[in-house]
C-alpha positions as CSV (number, residue, x, y, z in Angstrom):
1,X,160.3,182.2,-2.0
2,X,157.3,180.0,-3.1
3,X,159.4,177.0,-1.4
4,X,159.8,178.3,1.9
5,X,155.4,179.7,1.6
6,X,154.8,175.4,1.1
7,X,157.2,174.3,4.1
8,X,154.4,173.5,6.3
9,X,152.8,171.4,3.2
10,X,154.9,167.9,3.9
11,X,153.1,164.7,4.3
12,X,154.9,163.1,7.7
13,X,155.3,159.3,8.6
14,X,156.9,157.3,10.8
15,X,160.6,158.1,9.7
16,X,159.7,161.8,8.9
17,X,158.5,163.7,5.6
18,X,157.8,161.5,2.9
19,X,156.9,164.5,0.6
20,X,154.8,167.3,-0.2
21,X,151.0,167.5,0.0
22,X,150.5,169.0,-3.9
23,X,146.7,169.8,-3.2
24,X,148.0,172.3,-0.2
25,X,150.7,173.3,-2.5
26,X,148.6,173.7,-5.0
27,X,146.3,176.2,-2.9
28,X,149.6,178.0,-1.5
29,X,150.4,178.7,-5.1
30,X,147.3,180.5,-5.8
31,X,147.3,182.2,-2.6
32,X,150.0,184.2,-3.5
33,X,148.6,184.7,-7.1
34,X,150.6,182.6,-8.7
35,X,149.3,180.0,-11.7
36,X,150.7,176.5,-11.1
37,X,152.2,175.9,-14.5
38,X,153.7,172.7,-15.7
39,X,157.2,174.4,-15.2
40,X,156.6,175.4,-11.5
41,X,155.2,171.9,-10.7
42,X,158.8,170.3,-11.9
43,X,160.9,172.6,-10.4
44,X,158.9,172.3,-7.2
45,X,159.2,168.3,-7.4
46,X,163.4,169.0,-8.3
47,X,163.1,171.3,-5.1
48,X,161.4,168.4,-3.0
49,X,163.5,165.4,-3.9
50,X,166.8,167.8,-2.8
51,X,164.9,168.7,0.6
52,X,164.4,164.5,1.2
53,X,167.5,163.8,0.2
54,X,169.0,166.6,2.6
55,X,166.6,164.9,5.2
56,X,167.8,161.5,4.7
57,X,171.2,162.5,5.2
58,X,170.3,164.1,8.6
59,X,168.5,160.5,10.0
């Protein structure tokens, strides 16, 4: 769920997303109450390199 809250979060250049913007993840996270734990951050970054890769693909 936390994904999908952070999708308007990615950093864009001239051949699309080049990842996320952690500091507006980072307030998304507590937003919704959560604590941004060590844990979260790396499944969050395993969640990000699938979505560019995904991306990629699409280009």
């Amino acid at each position: 769920m936390l994904f999908t809250r952070i999708q308007t979060q990615w950093r864009t250049g001239m051949n699309g997303a080049t990842g996320l913007d952690y500091h507006g993840v980072g307030a998304a996270v507590q937003m919704m109450g959560e604590t941004m734990t060590p844990e979260l951050f790396s499944d969050i970054q395993i969640m990000e390199r699938a979505a560019l890769k995904a991306m990629q693909r699409k280009q």
